[in-house]
CHARMM-style PDB file with segment names, atoms N, HN, CA, C and O in Angstrom:
ATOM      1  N   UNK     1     104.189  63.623  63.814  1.00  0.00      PROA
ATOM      2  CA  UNK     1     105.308  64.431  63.389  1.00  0.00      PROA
ATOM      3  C   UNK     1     104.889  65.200  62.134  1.00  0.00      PROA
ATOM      4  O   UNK     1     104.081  64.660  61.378  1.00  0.00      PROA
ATOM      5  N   UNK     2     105.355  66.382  61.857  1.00  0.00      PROA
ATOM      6  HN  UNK     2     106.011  66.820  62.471  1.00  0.00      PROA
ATOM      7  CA  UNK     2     104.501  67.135  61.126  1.00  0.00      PROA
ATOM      8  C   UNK     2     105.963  67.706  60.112  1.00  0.00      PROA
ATOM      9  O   UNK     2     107.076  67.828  60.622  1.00  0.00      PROA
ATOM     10  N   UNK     3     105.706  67.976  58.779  1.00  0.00      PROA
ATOM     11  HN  UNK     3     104.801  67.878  58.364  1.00  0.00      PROA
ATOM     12  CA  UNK     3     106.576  67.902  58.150  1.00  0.00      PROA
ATOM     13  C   UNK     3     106.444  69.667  57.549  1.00  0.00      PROA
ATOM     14  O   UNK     3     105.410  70.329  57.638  1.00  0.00      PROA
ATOM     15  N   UNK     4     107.710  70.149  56.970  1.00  0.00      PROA
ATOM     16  HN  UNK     4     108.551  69.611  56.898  1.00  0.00      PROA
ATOM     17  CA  UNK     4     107.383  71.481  56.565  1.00  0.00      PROA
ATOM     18  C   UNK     4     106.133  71.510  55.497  1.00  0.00      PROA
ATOM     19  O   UNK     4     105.424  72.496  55.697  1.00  0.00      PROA
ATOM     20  N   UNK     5     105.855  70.999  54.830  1.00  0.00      PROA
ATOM     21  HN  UNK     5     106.431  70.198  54.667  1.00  0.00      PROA
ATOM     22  CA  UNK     5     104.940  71.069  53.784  1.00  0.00      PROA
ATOM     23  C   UNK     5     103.656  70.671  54.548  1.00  0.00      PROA
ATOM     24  O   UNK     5     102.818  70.732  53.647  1.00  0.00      PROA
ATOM     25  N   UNK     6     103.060  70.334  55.566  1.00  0.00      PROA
ATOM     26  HN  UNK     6     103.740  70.285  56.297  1.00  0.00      PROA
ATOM     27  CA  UNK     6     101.909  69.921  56.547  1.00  0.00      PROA
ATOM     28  C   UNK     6     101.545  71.286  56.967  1.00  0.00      PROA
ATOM     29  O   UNK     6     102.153  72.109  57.652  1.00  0.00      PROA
ATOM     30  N   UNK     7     100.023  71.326  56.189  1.00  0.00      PROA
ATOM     31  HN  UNK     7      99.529  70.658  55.633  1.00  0.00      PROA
ATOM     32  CA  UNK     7      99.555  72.568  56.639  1.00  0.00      PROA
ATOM     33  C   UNK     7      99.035  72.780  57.961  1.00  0.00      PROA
ATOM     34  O   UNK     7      98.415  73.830  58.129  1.00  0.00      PROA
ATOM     35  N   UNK     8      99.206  71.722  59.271  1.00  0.00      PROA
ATOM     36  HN  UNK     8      99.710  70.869  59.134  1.00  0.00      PROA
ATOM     37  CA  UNK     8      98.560  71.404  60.086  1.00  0.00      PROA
ATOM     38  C   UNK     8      99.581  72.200  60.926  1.00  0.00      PROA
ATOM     39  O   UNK     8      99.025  72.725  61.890  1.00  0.00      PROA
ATOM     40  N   UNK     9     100.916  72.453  60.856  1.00  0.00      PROA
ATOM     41  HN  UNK     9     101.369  72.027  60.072  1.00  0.00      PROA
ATOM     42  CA  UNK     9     101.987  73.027  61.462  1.00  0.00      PROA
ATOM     43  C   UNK     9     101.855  74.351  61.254  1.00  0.00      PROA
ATOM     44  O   UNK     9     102.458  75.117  62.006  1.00  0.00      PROA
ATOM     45  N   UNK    10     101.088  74.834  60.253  1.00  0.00      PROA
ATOM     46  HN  UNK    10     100.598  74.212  59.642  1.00  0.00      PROA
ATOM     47  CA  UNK    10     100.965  76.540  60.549  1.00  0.00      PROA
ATOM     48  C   UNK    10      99.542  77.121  61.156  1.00  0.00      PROA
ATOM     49  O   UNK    10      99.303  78.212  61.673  1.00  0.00      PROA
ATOM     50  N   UNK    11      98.571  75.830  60.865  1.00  0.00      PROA
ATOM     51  HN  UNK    11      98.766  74.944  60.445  1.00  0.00      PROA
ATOM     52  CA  UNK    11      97.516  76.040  62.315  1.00  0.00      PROA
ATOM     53  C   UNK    11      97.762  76.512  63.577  1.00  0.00      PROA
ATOM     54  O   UNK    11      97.212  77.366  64.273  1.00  0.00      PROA
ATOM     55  N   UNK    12      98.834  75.679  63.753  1.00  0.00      PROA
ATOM     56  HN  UNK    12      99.281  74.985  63.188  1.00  0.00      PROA
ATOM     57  CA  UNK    12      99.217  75.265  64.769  1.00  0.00      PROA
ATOM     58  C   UNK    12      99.700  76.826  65.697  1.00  0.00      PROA
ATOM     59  O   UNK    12      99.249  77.188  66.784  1.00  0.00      PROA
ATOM     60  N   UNK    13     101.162  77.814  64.489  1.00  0.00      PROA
ATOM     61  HN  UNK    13     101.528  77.520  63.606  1.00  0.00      PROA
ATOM     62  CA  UNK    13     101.378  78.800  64.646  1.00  0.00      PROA
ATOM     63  C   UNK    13     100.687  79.155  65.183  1.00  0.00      PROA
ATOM     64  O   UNK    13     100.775  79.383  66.390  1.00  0.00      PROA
ATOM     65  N   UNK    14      99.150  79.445  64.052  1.00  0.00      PROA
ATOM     66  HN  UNK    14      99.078  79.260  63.072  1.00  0.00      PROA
ATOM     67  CA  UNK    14      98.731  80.829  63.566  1.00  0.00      PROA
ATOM     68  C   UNK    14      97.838  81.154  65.340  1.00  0.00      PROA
ATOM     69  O   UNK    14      97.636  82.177  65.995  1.00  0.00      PROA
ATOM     70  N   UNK    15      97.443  79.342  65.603  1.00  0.00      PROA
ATOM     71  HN  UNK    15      97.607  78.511  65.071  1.00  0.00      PROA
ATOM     72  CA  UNK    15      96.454  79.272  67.028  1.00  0.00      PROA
ATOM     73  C   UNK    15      97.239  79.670  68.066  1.00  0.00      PROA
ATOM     74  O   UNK    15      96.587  79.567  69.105  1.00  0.00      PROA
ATOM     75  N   UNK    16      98.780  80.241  68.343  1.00  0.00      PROA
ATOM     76  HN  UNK    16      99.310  80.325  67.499  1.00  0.00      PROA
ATOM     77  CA  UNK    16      99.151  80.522  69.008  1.00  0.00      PROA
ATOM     78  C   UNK    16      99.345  82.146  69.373  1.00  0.00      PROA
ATOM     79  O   UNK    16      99.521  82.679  70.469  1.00  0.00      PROA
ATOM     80  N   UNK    17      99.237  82.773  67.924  1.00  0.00      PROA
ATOM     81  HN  UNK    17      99.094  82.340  67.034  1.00  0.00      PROA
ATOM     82  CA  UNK    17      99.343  83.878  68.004  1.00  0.00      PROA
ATOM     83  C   UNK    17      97.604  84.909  68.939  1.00  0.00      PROA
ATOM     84  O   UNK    17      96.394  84.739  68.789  1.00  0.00      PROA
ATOM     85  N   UNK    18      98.084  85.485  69.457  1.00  0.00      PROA
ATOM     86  HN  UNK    18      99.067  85.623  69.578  1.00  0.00      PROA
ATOM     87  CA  UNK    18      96.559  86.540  69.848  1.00  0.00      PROA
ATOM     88  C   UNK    18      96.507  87.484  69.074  1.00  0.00      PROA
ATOM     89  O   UNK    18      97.296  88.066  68.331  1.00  0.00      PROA
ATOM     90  N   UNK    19      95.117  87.588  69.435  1.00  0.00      PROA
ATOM     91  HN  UNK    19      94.476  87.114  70.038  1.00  0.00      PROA
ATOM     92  CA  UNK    19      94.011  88.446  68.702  1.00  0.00      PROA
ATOM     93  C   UNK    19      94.235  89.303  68.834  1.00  0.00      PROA
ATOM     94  O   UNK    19      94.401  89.485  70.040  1.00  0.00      PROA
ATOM     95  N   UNK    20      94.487  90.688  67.939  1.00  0.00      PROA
ATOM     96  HN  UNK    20      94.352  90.540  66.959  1.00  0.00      PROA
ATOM     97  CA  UNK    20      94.080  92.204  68.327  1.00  0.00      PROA
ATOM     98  C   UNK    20      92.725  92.200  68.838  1.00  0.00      PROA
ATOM     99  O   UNK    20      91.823  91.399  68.593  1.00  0.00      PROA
ATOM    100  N   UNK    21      92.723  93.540  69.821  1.00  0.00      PROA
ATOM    101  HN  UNK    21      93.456  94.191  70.020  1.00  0.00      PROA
ATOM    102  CA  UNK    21      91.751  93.861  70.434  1.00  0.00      PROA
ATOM    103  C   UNK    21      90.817  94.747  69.467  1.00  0.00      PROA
ATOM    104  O   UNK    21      91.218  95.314  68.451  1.00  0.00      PROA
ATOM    105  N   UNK    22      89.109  94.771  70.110  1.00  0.00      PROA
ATOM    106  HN  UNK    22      88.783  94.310  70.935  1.00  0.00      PROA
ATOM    107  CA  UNK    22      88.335  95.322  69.022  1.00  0.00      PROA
ATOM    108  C   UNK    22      88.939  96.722  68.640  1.00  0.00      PROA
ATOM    109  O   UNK    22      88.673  97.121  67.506  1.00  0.00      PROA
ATOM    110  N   UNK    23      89.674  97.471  69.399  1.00  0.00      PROA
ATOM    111  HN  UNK    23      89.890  97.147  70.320  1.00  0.00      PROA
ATOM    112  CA  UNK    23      89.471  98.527  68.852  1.00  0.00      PROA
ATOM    113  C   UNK    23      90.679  98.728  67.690  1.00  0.00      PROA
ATOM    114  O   UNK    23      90.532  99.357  66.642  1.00  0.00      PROA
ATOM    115  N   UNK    24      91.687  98.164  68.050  1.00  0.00      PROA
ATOM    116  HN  UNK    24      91.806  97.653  68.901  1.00  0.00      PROA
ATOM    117  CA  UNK    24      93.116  97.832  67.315  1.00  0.00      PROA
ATOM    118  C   UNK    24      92.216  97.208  65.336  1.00  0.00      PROA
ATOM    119  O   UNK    24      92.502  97.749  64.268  1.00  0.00      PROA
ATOM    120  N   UNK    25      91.461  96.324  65.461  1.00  0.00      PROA
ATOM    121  HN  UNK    25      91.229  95.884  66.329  1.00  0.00      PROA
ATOM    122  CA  UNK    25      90.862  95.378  64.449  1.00  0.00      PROA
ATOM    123  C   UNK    25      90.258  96.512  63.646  1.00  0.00      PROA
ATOM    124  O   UNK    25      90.373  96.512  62.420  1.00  0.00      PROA
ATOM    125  N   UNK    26      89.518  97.632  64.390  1.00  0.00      PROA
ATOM    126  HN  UNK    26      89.424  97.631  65.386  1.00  0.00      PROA
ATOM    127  CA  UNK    26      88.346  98.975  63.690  1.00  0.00      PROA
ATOM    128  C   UNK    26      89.616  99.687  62.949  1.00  0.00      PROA
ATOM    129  O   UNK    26      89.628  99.936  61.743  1.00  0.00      PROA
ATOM    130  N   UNK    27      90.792 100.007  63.944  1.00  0.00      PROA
ATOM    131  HN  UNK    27      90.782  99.805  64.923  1.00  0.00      PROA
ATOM    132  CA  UNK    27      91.694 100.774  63.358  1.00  0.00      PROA
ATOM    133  C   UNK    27      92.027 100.551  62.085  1.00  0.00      PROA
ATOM    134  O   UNK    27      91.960 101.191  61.036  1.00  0.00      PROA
ATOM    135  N   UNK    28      92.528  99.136  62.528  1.00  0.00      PROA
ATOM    136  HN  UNK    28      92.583  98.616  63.380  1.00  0.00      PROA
ATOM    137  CA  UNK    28      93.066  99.011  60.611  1.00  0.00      PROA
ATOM    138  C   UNK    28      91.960  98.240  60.061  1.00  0.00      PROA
ATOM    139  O   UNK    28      92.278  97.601  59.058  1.00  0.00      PROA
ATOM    140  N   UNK    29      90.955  98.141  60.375  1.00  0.00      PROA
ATOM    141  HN  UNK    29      90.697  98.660  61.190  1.00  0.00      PROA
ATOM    142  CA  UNK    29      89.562  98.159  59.266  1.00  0.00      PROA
ATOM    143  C   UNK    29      89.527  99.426  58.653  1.00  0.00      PROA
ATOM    144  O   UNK    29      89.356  99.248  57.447  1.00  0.00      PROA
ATOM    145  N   UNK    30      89.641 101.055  59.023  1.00  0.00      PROA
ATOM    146  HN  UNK    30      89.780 101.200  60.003  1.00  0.00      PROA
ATOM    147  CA  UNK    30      89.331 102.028  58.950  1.00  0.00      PROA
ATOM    148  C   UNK    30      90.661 102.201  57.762  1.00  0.00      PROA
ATOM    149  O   UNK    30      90.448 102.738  56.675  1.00  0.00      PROA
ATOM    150  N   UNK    31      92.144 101.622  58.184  1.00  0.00      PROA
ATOM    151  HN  UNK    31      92.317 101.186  59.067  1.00  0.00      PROA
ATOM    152  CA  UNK    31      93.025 102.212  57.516  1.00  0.00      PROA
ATOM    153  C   UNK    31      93.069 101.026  56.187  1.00  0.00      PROA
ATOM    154  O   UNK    31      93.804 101.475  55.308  1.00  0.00      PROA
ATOM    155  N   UNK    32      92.714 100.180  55.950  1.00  0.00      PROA
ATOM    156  HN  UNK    32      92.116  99.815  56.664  1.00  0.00      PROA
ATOM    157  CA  UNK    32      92.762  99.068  54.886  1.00  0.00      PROA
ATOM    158  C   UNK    32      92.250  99.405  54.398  1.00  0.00      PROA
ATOM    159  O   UNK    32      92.806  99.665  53.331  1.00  0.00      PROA
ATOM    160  N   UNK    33      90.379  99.924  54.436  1.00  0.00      PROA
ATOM    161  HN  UNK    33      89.928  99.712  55.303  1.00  0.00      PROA
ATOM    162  CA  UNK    33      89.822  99.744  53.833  1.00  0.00      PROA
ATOM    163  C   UNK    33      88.912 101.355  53.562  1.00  0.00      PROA
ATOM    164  O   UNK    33      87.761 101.451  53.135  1.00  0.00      PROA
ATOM    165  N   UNK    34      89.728 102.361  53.913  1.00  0.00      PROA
ATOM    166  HN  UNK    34      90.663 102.283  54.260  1.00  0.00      PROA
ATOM    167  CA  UNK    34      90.457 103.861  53.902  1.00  0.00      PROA
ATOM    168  C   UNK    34      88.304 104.496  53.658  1.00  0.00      PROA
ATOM    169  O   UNK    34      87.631 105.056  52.792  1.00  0.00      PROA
ATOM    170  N   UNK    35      88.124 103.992  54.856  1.00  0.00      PROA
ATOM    171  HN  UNK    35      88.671 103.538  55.559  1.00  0.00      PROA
ATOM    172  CA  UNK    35      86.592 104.175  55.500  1.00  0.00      PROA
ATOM    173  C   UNK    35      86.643 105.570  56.707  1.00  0.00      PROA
ATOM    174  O   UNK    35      85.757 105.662  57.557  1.00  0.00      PROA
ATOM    175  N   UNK    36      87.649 106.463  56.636  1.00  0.00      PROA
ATOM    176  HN  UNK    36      88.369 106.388  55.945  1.00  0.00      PROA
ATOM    177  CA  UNK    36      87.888 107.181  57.577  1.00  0.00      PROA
ATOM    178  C   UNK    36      86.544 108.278  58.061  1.00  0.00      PROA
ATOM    179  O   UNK    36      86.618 108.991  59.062  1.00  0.00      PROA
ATOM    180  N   UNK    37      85.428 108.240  57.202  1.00  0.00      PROA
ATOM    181  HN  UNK    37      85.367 107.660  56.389  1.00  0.00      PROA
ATOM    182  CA  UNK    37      83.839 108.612  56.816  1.00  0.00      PROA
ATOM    183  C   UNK    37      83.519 108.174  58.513  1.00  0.00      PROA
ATOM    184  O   UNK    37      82.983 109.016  59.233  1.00  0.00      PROA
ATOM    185  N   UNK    38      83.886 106.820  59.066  1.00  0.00      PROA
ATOM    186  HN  UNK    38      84.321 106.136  58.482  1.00  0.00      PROA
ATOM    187  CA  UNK    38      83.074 106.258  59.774  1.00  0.00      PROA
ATOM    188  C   UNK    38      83.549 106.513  61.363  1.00  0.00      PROA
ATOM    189  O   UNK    38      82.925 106.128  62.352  1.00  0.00      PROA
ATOM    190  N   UNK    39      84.783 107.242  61.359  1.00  0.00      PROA
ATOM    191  HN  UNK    39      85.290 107.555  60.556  1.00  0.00      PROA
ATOM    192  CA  UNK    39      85.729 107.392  62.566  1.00  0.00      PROA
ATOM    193  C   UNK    39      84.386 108.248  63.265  1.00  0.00      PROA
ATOM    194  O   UNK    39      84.048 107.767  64.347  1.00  0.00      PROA
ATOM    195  N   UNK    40      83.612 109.384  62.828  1.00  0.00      PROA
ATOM    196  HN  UNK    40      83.887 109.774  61.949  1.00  0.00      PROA
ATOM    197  CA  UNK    40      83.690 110.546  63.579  1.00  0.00      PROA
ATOM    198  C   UNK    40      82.038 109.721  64.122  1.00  0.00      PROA
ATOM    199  O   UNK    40      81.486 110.016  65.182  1.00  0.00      PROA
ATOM    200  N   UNK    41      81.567 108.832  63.272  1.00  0.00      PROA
ATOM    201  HN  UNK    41      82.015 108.592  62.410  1.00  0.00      PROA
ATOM    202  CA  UNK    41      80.060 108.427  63.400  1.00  0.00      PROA
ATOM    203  C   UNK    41      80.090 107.817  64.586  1.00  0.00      PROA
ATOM    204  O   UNK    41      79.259 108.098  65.449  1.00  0.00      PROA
ATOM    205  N   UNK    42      81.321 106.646  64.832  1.00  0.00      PROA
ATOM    206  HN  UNK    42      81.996 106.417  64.131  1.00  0.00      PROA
ATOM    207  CA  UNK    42      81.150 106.083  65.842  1.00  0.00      PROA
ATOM    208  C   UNK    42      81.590 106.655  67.189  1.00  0.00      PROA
ATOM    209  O   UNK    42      81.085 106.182  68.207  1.00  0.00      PROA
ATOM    210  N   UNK    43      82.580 107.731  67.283  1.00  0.00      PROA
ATOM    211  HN  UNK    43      82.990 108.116  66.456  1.00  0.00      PROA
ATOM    212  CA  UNK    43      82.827 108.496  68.094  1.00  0.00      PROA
ATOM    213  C   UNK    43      81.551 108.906  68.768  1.00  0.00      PROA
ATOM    214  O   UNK    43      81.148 108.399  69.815  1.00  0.00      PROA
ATOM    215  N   UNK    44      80.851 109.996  68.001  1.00  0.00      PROA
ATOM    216  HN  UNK    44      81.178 110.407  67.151  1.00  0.00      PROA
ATOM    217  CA  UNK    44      79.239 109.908  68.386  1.00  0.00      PROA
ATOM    218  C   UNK    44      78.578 109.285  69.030  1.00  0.00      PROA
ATOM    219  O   UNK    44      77.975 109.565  70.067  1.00  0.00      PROA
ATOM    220  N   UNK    45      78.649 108.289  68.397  1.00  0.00      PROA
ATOM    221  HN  UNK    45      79.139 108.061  67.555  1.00  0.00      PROA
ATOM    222  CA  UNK    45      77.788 107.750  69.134  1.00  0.00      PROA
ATOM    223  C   UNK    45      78.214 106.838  70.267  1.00  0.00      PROA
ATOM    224  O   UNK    45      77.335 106.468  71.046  1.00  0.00      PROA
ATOM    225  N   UNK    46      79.147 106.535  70.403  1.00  0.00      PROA
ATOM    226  HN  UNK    46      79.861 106.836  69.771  1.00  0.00      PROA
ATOM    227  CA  UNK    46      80.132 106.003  71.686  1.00  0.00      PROA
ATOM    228  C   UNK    46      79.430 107.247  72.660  1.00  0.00      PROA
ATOM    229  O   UNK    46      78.388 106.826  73.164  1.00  0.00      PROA
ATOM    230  N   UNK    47      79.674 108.386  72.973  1.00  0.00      PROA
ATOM    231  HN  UNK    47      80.520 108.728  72.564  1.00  0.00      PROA
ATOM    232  CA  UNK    47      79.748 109.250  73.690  1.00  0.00      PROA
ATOM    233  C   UNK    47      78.250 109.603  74.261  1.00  0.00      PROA
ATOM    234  O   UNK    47      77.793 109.751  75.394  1.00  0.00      PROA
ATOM    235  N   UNK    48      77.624 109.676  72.741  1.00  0.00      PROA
ATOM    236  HN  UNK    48      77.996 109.555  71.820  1.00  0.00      PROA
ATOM    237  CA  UNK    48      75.852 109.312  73.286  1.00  0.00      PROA
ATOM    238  C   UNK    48      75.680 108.099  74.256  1.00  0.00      PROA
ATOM    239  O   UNK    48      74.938 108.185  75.235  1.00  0.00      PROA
ATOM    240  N   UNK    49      76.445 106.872  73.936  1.00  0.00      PROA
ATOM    241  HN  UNK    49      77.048 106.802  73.141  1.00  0.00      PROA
ATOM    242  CA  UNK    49      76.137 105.768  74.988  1.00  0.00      PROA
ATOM    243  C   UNK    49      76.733 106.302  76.039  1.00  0.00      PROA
ATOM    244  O   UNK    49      75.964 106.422  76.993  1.00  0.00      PROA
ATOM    245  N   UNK    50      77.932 106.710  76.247  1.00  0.00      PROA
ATOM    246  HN  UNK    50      78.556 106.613  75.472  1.00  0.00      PROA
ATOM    247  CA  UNK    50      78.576 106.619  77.459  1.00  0.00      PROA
ATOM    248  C   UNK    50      77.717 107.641  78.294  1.00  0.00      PROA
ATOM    249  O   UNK    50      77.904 107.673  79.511  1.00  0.00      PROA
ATOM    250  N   UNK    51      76.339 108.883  77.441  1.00  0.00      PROA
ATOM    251  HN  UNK    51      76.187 108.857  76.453  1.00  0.00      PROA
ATOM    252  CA  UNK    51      75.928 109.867  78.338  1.00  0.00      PROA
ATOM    253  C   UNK    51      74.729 109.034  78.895  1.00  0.00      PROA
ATOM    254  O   UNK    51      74.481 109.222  80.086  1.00  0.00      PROA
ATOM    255  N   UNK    52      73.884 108.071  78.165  1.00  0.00      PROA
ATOM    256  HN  UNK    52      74.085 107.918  77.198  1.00  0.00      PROA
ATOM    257  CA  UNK    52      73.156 107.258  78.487  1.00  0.00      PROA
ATOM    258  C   UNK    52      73.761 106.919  79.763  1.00  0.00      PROA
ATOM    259  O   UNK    52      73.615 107.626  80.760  1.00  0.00      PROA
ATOM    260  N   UNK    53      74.493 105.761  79.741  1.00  0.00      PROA
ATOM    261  HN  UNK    53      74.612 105.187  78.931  1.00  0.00      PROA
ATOM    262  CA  UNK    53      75.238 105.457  80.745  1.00  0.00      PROA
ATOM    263  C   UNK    53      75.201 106.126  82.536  1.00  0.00      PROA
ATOM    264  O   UNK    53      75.073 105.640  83.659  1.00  0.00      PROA
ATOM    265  N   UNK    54      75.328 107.016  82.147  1.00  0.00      PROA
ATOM    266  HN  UNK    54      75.432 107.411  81.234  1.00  0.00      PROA
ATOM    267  CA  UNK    54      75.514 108.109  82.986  1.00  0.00      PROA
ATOM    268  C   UNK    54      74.571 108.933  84.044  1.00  0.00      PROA
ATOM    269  O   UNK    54      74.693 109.535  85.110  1.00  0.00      PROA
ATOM    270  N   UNK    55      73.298 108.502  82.853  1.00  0.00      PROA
ATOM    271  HN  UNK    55      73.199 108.013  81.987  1.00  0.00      PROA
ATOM    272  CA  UNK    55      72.468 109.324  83.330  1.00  0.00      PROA
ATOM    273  C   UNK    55      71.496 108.435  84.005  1.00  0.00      PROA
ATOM    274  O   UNK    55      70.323 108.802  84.074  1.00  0.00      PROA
ATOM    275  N   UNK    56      71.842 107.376  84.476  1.00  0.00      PROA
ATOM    276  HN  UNK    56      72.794 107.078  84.420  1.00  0.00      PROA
ATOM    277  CA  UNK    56      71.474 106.221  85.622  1.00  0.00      PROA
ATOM    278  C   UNK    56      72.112 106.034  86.786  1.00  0.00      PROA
ATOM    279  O   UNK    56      71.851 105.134  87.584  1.00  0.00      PROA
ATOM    280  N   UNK    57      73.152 107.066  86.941  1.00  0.00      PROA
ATOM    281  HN  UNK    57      73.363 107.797  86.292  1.00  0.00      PROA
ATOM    282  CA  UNK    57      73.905 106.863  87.793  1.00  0.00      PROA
ATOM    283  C   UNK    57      73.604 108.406  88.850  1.00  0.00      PROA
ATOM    284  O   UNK    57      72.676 109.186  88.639  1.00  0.00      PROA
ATOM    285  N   UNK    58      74.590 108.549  89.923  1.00  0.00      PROA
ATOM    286  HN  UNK    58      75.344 107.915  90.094  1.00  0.00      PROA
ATOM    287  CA  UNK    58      74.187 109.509  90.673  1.00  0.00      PROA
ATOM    288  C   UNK    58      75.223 110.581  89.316  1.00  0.00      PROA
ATOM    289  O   UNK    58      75.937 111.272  90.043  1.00  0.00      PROA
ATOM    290  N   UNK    59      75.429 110.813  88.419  1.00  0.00      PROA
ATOM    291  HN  UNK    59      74.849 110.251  87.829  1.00  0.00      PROA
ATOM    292  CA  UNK    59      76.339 111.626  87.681  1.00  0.00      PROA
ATOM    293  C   UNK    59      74.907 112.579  86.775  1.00  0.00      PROA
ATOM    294  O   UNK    59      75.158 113.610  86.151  1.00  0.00      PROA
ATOM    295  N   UNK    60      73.916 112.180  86.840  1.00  0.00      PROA
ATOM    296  HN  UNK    60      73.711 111.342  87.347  1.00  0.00      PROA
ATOM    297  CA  UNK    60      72.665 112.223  86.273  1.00  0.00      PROA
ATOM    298  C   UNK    60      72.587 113.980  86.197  1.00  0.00      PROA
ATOM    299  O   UNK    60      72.641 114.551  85.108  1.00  0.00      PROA
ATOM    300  N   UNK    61      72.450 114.760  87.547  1.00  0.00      PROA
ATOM    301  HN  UNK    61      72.406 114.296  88.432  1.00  0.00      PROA
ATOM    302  CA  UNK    61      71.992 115.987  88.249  1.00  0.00      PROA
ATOM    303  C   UNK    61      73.367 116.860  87.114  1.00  0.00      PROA
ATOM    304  O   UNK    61      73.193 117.983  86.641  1.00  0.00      PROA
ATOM    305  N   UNK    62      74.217 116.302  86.961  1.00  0.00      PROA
ATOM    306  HN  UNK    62      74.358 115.389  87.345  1.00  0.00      PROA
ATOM    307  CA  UNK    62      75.342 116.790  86.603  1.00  0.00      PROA
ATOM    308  C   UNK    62      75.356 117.180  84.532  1.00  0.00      PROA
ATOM    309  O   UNK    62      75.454 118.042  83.659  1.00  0.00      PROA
ATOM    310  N   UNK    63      75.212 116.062  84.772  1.00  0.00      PROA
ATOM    311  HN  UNK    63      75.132 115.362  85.481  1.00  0.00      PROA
ATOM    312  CA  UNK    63      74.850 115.762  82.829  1.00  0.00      PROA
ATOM    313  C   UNK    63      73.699 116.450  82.552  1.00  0.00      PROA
ATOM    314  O   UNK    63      73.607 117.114  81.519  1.00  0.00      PROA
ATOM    315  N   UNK    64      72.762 116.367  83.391  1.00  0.00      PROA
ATOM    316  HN  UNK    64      72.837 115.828  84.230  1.00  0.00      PROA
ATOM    317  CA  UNK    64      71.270 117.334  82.622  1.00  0.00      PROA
ATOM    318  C   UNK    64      71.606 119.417  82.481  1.00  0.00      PROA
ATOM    319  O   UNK    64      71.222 120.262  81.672  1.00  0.00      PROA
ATOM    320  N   UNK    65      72.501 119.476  83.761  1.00  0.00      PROA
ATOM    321  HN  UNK    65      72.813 118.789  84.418  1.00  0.00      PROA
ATOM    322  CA  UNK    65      73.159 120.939  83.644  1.00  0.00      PROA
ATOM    323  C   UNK    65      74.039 121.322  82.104  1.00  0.00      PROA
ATOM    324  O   UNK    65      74.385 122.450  81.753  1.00  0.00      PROA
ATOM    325  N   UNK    66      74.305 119.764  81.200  1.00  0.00      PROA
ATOM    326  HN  UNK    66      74.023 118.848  81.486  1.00  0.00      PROA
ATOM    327  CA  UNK    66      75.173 120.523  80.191  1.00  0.00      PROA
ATOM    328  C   UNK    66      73.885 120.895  79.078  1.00  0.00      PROA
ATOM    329  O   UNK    66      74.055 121.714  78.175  1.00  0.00      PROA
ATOM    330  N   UNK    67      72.472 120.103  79.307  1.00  0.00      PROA
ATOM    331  HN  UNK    67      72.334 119.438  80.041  1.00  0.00      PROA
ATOM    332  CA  UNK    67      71.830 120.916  78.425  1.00  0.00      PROA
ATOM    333  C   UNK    67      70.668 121.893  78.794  1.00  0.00      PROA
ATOM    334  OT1 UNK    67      70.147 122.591  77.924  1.00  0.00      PROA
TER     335      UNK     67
END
């Protein structure tokens, strides 16, 4: 039995609550800690992966026409 003053009862809460998702966590990393420098870097390079990505696939013939 766990009493209000038992810190074992807000473990308990806190293990019930879920996690923000990664991108929700970057957001307000970005807005807490007012890093907004880093929004456009990772955009970048997200998009570089996703062309990587891409260019293993039959989408390949398609992506080499944008350069």
């Amino acid at each position: 039995m766990s009493t209000p003053d038992d810190p074992h009862s807000s473990l308990d809460e806190l293990s019930q609550d879920t996690q923000p998702g990664l991108l929700r966590e970057f957001l307000e990393f970005l807005r807490y800690n007012k890093k907004w420098w880093l929004a456009p870097i990772v955009i970048v390079m997200l998009l570089i992966m996703g062309l990587v990505v891409l260019s293993g696939t039959g989408a390949a013939p398609f992506i080499y026409t944008l350069f």
